[in-house]
C-alpha positions as CSV (number, residue, x, y, z in Angstrom):
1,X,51.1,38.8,147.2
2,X,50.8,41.2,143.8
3,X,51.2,40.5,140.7
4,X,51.6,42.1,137.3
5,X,50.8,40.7,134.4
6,X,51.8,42.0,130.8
7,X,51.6,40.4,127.3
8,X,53.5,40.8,123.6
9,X,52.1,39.6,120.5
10,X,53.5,38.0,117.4
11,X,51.0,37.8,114.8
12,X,49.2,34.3,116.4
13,X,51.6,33.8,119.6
14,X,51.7,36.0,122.8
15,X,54.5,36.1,125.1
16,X,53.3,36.4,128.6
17,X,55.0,37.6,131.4
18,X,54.2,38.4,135.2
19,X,56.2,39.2,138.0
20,X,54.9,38.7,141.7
21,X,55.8,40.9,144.9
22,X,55.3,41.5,148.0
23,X,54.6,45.3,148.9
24,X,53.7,48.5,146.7
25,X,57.5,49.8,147.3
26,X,59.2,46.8,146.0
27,X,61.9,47.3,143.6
28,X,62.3,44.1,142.6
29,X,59.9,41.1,142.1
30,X,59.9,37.9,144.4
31,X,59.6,35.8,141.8
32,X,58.7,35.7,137.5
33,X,56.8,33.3,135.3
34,X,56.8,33.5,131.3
35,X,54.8,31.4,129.1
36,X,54.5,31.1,125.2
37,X,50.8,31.3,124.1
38,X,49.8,29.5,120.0
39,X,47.1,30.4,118.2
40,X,46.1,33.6,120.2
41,X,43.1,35.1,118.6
42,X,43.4,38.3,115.8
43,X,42.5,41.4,118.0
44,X,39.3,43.0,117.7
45,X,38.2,46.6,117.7
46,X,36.5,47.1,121.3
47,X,37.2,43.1,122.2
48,X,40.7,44.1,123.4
49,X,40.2,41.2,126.2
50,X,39.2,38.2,123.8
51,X,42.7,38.3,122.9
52,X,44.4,39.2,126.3
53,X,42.6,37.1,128.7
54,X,42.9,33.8,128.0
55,X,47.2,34.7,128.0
56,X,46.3,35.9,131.6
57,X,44.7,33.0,132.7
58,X,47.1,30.5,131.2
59,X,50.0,32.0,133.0
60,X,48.2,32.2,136.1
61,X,47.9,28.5,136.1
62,X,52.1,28.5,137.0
63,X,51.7,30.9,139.5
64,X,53.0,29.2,142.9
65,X,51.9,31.9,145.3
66,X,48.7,33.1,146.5
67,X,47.8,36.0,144.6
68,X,45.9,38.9,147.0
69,X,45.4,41.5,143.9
70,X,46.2,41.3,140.2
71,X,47.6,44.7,138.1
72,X,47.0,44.7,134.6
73,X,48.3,47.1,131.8
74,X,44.7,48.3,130.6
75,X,41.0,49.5,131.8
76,X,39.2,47.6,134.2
77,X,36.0,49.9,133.2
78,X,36.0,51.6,129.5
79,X,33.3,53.7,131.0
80,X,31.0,55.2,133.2
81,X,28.1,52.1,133.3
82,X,30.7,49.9,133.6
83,X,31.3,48.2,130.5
84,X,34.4,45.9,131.5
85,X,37.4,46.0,129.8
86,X,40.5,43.9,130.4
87,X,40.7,44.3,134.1
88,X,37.1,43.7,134.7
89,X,37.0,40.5,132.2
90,X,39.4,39.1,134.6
91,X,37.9,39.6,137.8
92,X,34.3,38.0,136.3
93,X,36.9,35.1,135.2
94,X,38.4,34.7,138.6
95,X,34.7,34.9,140.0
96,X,35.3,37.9,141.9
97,X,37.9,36.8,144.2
98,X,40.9,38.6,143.4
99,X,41.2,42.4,143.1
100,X,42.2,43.8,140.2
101,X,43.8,47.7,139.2
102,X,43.7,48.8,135.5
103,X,47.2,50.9,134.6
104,X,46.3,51.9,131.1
105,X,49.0,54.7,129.8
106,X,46.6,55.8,127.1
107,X,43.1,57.7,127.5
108,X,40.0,55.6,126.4
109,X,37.6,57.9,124.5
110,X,34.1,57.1,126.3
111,X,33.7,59.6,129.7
112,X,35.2,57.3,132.6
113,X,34.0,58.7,135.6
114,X,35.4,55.1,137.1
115,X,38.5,55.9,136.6
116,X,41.5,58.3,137.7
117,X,44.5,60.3,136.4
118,X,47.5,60.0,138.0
119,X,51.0,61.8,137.4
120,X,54.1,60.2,138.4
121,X,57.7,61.2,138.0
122,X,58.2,64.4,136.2
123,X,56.1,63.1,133.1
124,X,53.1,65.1,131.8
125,X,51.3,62.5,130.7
126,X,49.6,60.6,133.2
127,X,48.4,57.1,133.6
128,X,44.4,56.2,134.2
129,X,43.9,54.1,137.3
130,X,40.7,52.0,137.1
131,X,39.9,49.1,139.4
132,X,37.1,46.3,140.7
133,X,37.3,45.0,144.3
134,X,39.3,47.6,145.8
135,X,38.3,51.3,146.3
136,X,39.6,53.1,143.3
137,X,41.1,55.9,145.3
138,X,42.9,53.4,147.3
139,X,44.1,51.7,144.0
140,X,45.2,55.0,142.2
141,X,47.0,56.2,145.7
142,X,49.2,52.5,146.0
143,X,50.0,52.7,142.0
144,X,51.4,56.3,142.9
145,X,53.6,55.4,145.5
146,X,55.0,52.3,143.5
147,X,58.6,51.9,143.2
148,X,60.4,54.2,140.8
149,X,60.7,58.2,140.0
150,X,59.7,57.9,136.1
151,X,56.0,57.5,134.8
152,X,56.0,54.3,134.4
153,X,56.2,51.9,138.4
154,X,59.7,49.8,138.4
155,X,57.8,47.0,138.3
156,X,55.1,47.9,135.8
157,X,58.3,48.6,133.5
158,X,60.3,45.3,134.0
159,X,57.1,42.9,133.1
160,X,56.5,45.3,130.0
161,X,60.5,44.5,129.1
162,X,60.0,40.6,130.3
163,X,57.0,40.2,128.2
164,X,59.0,41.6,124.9
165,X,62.1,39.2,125.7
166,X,61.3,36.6,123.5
């Protein structure tokens, strides 16, 4: 199973929201989990994940289903040694077990030789594909074929709207 995890802040709570799927080319998710997080921390330049994370790994304690590989609006890798960022936070936290792909939809400004462009749909702008446990060539070529003609997956786009439905 996949899932796709996004979050939405309030000024100290976090809506978190994933969905969970089956295949690459689903439309629609098997099942979806929300979960209200207090007293998130302030966010931090370059510390993105301090307050991210601990939203992830709260709503992953309601997940039912085995999870096989984890999506994650953001950078696995901010840059070429490997400095983690969201993605790669997550995978030390879930001691390396679970594979995780980076979908960030804005440019990070360090060189990124982990990390690929993609262009989906008719949009110029394309998304960066980063990812830790699976090849990243692999990762970029499954986010690609995802569900939907615009930029943005189907999927990718309904936990971003889930995750803003407070």
């Amino acid at each position: 199973m996949i899932l796709v995890v996004d979050v939405d802040y309030r000024d100290t709570t976090a809506n978190t929201a994933a969905l969970v799927f089956e295949n690459f080319s689903d439309e629609s998710p098997l099942s979806s989990y929300t979960k209200i997080i207090e007293n998130i921390v302030e966010y931090e330049p370059g510390e993105f994940y301090k307050r991210e994370l601990p939203c992830i790994l709260e709503i992953l304690k309601t997940v039912k289903e085995k999870i096989d590989l984890i999506i994650v609006d953001g950078y696995v890798w901010l840059d070429s040694d490997k400095k983690p960022g969201l993605g790669g936070h997550l995978y030390k936290s879930l001691s390396d077990k679970i594979p995780v792909i980076g979908v960030a939809k804005r440019s990070f400004h360090a060189k990124n030789d982990k990390m690929l462009k993609i262009s989906r749909g008719q949009s110029a702008n394309p998304l960066y594909i980063t990812s830790v446990g699976i090849e990243l060539e692999i990762a970029a070529d499954l986010i690609l074929n995802m569900h939907g003609i615009y930029r943005i997956p189907t999927l990718l786009k309904k936990v971003d709207q889930l995750c803003r439905d407070w």
